[in-house]
Residue frames as a rotation matrix with the C-alpha (Angstrom) as fourth column:
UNK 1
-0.287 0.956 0.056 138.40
-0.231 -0.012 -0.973 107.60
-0.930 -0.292 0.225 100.47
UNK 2
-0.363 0.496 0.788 136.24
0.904 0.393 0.170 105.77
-0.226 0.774 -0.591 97.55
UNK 3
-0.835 0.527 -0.158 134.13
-0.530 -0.694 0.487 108.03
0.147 0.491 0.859 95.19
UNK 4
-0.564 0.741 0.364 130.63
0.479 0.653 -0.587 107.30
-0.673 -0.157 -0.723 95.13
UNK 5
-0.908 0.315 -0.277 128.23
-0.420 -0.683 0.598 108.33
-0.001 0.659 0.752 92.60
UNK 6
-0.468 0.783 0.410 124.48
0.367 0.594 -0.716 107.59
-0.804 -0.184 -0.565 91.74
UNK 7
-0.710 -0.267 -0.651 123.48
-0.576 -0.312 0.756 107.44
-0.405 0.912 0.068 88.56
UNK 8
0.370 0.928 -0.034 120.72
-0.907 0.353 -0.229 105.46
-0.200 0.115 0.973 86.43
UNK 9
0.476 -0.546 -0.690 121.58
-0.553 0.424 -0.717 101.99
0.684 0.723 -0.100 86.34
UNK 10
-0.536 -0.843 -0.050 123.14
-0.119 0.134 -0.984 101.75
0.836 -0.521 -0.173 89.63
UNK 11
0.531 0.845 -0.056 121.30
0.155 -0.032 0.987 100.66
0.833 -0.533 -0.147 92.56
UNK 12
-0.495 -0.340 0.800 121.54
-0.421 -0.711 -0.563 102.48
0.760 -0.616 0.208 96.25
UNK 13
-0.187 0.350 -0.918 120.82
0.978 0.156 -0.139 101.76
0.094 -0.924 -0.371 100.05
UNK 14
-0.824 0.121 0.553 118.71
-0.239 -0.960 -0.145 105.12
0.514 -0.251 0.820 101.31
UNK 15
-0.577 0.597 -0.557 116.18
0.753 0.124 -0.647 106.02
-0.317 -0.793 -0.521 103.68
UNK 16
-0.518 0.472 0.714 113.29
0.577 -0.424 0.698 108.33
0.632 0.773 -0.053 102.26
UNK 17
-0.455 0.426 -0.782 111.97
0.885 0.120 -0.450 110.99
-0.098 -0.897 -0.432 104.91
UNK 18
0.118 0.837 0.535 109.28
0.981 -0.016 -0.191 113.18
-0.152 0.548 -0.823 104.92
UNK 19
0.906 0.393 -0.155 111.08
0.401 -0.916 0.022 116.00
-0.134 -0.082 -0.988 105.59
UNK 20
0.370 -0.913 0.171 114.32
0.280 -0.066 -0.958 117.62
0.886 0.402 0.231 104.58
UNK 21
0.516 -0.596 -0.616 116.79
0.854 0.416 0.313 117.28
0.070 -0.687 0.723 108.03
UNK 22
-0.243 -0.865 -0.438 118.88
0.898 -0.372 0.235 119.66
-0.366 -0.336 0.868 106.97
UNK 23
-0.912 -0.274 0.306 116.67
0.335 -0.927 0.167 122.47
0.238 0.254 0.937 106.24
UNK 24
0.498 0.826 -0.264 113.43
0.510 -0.033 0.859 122.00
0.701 -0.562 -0.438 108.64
UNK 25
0.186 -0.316 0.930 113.59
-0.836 -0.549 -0.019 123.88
0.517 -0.774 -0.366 111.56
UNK 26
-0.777 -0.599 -0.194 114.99
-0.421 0.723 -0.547 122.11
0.468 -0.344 -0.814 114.31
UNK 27
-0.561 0.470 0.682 111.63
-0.680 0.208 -0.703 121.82
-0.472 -0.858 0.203 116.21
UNK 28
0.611 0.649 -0.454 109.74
-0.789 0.448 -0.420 119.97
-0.069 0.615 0.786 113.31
UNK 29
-0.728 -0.679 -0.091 112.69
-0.673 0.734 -0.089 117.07
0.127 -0.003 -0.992 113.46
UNK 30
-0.863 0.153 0.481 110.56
-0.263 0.678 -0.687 115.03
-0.432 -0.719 -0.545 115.31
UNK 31
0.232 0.924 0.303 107.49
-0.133 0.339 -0.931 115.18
-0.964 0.176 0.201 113.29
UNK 32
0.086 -0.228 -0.970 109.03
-0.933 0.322 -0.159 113.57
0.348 0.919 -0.186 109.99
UNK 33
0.501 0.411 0.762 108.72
-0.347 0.902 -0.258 110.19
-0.793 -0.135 0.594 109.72
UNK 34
-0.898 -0.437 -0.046 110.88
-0.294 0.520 0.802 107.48
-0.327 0.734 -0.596 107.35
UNK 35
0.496 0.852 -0.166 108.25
-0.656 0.242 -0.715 106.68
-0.569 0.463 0.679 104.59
UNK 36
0.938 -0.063 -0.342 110.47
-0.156 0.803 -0.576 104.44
0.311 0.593 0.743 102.70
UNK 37
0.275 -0.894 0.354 113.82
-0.392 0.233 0.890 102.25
-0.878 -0.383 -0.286 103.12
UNK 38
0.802 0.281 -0.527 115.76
-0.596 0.324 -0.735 101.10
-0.035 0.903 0.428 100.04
UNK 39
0.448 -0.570 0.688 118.18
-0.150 0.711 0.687 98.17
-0.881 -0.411 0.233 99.69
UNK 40
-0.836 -0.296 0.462 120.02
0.307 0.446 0.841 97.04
-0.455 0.845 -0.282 96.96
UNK 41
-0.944 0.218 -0.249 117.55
-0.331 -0.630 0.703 99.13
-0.003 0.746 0.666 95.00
UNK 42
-0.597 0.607 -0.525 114.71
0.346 0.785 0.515 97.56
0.724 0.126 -0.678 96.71
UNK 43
-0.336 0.459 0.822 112.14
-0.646 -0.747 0.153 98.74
0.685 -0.480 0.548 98.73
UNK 44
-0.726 -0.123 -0.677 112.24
0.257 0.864 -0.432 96.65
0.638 -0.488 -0.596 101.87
UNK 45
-0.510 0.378 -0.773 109.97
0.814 -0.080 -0.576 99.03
-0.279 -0.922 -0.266 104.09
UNK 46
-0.586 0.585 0.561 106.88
0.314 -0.473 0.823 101.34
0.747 0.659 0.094 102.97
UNK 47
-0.971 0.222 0.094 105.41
-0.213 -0.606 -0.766 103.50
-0.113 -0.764 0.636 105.89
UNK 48
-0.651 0.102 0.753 102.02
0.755 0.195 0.626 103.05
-0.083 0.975 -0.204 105.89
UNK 49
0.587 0.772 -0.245 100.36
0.681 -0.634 -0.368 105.73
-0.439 0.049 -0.897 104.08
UNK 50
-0.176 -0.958 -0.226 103.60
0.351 -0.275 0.895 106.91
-0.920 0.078 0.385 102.39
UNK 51
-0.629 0.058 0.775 102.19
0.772 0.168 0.613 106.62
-0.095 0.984 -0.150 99.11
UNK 52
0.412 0.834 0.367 99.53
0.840 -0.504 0.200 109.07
0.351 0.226 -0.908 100.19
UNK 53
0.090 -0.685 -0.723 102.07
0.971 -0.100 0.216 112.00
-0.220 -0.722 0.657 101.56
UNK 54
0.571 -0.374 0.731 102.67
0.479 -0.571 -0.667 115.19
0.667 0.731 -0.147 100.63
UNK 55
-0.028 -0.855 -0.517 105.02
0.827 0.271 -0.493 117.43
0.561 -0.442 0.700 100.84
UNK 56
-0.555 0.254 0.792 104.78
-0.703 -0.652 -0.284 119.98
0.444 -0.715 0.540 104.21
UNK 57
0.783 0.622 -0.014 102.59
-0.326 0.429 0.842 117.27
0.530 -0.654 0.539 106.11
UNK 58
-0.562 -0.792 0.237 104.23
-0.539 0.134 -0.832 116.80
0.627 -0.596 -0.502 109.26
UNK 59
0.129 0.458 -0.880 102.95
0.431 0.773 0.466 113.74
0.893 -0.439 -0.097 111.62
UNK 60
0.766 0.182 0.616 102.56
-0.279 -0.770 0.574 114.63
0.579 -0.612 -0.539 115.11
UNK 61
0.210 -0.967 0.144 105.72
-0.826 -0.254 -0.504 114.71
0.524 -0.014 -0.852 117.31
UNK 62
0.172 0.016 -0.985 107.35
0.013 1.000 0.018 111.80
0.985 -0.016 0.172 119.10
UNK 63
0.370 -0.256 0.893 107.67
-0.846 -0.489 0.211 113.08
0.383 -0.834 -0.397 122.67
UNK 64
0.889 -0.394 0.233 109.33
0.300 0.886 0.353 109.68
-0.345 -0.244 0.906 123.40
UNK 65
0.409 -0.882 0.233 112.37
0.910 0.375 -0.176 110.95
0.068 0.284 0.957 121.76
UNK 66
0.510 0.025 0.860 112.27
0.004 -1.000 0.027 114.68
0.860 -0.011 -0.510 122.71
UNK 67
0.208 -0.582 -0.786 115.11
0.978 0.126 0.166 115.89
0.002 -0.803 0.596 124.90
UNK 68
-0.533 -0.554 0.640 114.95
0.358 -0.833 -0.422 119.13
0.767 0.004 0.642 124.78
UNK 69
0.140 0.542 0.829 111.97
-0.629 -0.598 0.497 119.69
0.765 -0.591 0.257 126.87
C-alpha cells in the first residue's frame, strides 16, 4: 500500500459535507448535504448556499434514499 499525506503545497480530490459521517447520529445521515467537491485542488462543484452554512444546520431529509423506514 502507497502512503498518502496532505500537506500545504499538495493538491487533493475530497468531497466537503455538512456534517461529520462518522460522528452524527445515524438518523441525521440523510440530512447533510455535499456543499463542495474538490479536484486536483479545484473546486468543481459549490452547493448552492454552501458559502452561507453553518455548522449544526441540517437540510431536511431525503426520504428518496431512506431505507430504514
Amino acid at each position: 500500500m502507497r502512503g498518502y499525506s496532505l500537506s500545504p503545497g499538495k493538491l487533493a480530490d475530497m468531497a466537503v459535507f455538512s456534517g461529520n459521517l462518522l460522528t452524527i447520529p445515524a438518523e441525521q445521515i440523510l440530512r447533510t448535504r455535499v456543499l463542495y467537491t474538490i479536484v486536483g485542488g479545484k473546486v468543481v462543484y459549490q452547493r448552492p448556499g454552501a458559502d452561507s452554512w453553518r455548522d449544526g444546520q441540517l437540510f431536511k431529509p431525503m426520504p428518496e434514499f431512506d431505507h430504514v423506514n
